[in-house]
N, C-alpha and C positions, 0 to 999 in steps of 0.2 A: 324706500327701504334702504337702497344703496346709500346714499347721504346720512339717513339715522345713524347708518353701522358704522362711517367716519367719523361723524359727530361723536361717537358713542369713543373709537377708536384714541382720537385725539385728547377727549380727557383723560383717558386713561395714560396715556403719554405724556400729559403735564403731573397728574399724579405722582405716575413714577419718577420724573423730573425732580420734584420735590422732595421725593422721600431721600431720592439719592444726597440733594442737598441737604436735607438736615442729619443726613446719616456724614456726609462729609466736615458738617460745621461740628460735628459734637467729637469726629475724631482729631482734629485740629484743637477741639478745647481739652481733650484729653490730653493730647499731648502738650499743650500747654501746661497742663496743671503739673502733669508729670516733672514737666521740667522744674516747672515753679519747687517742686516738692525735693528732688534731687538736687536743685542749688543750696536749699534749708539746710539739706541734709550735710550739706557738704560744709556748710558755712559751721554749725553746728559741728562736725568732725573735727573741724580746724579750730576749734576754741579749742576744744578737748586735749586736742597734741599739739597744742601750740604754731602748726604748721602754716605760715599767711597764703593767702586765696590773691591770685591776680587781683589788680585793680581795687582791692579791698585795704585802704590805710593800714600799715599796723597802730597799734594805740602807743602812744608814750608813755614813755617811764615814768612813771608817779614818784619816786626816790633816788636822787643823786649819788652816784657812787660819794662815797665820804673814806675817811679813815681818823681815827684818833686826833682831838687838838693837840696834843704835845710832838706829834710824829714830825719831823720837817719833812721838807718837798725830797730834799736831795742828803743822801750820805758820801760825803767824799773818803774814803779809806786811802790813807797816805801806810806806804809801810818802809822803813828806813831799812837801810842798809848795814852790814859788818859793821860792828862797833856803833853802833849809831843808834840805838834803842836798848831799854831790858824790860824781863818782863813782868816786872811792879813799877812800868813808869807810868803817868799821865798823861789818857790818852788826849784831854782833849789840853792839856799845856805842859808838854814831854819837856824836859829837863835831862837825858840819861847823855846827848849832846848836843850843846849848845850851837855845834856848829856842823848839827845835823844838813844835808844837802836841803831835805825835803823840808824844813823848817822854813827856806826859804819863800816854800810857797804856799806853805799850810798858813802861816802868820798873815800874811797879805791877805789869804781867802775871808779869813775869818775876821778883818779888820775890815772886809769889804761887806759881808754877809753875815746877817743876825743866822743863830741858830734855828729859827724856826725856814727859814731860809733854805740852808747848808749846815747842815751837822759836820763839820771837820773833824773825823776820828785818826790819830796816828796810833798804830798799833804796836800794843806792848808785846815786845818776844825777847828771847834771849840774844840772838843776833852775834853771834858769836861764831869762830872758824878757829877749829883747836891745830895748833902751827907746831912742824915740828922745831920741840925744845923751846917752845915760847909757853908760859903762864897754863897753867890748867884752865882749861875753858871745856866748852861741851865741843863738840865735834859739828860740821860743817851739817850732816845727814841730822842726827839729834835736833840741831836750832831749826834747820828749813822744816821740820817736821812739826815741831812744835806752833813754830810760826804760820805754816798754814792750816793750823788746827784751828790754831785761835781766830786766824781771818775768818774760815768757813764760819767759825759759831759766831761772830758779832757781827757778819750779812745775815745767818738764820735766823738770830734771834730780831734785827732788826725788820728781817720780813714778815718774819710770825705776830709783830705785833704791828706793825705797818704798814702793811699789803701795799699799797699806791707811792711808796717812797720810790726813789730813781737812786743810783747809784754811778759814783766814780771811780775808776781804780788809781790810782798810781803808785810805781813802784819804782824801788833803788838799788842795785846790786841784789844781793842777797834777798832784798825786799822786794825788786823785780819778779826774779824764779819763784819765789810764793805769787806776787799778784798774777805773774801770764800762765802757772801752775791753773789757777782757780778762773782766770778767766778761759782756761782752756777748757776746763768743766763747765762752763756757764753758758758758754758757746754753742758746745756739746751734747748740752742736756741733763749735765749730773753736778750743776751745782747749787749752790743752796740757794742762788734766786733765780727767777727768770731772763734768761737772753734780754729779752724785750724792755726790761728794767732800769737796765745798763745803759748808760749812756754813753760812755767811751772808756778807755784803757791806756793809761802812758807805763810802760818798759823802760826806763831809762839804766843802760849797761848790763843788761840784761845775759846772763849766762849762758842763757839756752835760745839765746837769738836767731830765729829763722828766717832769712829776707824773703823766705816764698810763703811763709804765715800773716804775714801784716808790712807795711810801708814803713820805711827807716827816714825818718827828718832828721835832716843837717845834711852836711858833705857827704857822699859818696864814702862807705868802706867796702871793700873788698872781701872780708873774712866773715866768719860764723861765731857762735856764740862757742865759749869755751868747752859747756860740758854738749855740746853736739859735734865740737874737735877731738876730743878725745873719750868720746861713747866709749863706754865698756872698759877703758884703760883703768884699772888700779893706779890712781893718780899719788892720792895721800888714804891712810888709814882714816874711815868715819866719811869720806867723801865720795861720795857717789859720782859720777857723772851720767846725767839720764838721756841725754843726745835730743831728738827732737821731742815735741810733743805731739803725740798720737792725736790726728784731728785737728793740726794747727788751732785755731783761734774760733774754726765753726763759725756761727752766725755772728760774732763779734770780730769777725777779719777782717771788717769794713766799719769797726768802731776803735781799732785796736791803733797803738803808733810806737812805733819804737825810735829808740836815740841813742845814736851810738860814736863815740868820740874815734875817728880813726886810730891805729896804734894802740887803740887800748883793749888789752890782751884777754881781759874779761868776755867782751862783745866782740873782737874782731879778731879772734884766732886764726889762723890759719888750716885752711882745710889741707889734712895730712896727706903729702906725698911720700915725706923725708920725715918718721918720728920725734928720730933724737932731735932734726934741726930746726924740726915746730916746734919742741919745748926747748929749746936752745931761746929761738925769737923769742919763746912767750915770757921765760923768766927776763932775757935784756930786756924787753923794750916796756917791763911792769916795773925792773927798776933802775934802768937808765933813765926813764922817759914814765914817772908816772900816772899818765894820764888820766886813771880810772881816778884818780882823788882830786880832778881839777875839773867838774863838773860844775863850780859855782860860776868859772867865768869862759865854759866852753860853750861858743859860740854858731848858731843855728844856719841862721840867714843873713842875706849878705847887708842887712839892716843892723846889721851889730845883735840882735838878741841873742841873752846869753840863756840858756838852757833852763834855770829857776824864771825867769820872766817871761819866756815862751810855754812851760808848763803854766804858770799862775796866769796868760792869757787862755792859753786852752780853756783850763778849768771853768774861769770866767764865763767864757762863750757856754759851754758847756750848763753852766748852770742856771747863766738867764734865760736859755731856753726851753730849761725844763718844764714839765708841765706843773700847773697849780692844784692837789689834790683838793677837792674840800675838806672843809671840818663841821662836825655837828652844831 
């Protein structure tokens, strides 16, 4: 009887052995399935919100960013200086001076580069500085206004209709303080195209020159830009001077380049100790020594380049590296 009741004892203990196990195999598959069920689930969320799951490919793009066939790759905006533009000239073959500085490098570009290319626009404005006792003209304030009215609308409008285009700046005296004006905005964040679009900026005599906004090529000057010498001063009637620009260059400080001819009283003012004896210098040495109008053969590096063939290399590099938008 004692044996039966073990015998009897021990099945009962592989029974329960048993049951334990398929009680353990089926919570294992439960929580198997569980999981199986909460990856669907997830994978499934993640279409929905477009959010990617580790380890999970994203899918490629099925359509190529494109933008318009007529749009080119690159717009380069040349903008001319005092006397050196007006605003009914041709932008894309100006005539208003033949022996505009920036012609020098606009003609080369576009004799290098089809328009689909490089769009080379120079821009029409009135370009004018009303002198006292000189011819009626508009006023220094009037033209700079004007002028970077029209720059901002012909990057908007180029962007509004060609989203993937890149752009160049370059600018000339007067045409400078509009181009580092707008690229101070673009920089910034409030101008009519995106930072990112930008490919670089040349300042050449630039008024409002700040050597702690962007890098100066050529020689060594000493001085600041004229209307950051005399900020605030009541210079001439209709002329402003605006002193620095608020925000230097922003994300374009590292695309931006300035040039600036020593002694030339535009770019390399004299930061004021002595009033009268800064404008004393500034009037000598603009017409003892006029520098600011000898930009065709003022020279960079110590390779002989002169300032139109150092920009039209710029540009150059500038533009073969642009990217290739598609076209439909």
């Amino acid at each position: 009887m004692a044996w039966a009741n073990q015998s009897t004892t021990r099945r009962g203990r592989k029974k329960s052995g048993k049951s334990r196990g398929l009680r353990r195999l089926l919570v294992v598959l439960l929580v198997l399935a569980a999981v199986v069920a909460l990856v669907v689930l997830a994978l499934r969320i993640a279409q929905r919100v477009d959010v990617p799951i580790p380890g999970v490919p994203e899918p490629e793009p099925t359509e190529e960013l494109t933008q318009p066939a007529h749009c080119p790759d690159v717009q380069l905006l040349s903008i001319p200086g005092t006397w050196e533009s007006s605003a009914n000239d041709d932008p894309f073959n100006p005539s208003a001076n033949p022996n505009s500085l920036l012609l020098s490098v606009t003609q080369p570009l576009q004799q290098q580069f089809g328009a689909e290319r490089a769009e080379i626009y120079t821009l029409p404005y009135p370009a004018q500085f009303q002198r006292p006792g000189g011819p009626p003209e508009m006023t220094y304030d009037d033209s700079r206004r004007a002028g970077t009215d029209a720059a901002r609308d012909v990057l908007a409008a180029k962007h509004d209709e060609c989203w993937l285009t890149s752009y160049v700046l370059v600018g000339f005296s007067q045409g400078a303080v509009i181009a580092g004006d707008i690229a101070s905005e673009i920089g910034n964040g409030n101008g009519p195209v995106p930072a990112e679009n930008v490919l670089g900026v040349a300042l050449v005599a630039d008024g409002r020159r700040d050597p702690e906004a962007a890098p100066t090529a050529g020689p060594p000057v000493s001085g600041i830009g004229l209307e950051v010498s005399l900020a605030g001063f009541p210079f001439l009637p209709g002329a402003t001077f605006s002193g620095k620009r608020s925000g230097g260059f922003g994300d374009l400080a590292d695309k931006t380049v300035q040039i600036c001819a020593p002694n030339d009283g535009i770019c390399d003012a004299p930061v004021l100790t002595d009033l009268l004896g800064a404008i004393h210098r500034l009037f000598n040495d603009y017409i003892q020594n006029p520098v600011h109008a000898m930009y065709h053969t003022f020279v960079i590096d110590e390779n002989g380049t002169t300032t139109p063939q150092w920009l039209t290399q710029w540009s150059t590099d500038l533009i073969n590296e642009a990217p290739r938008p598609a076209h439909p």
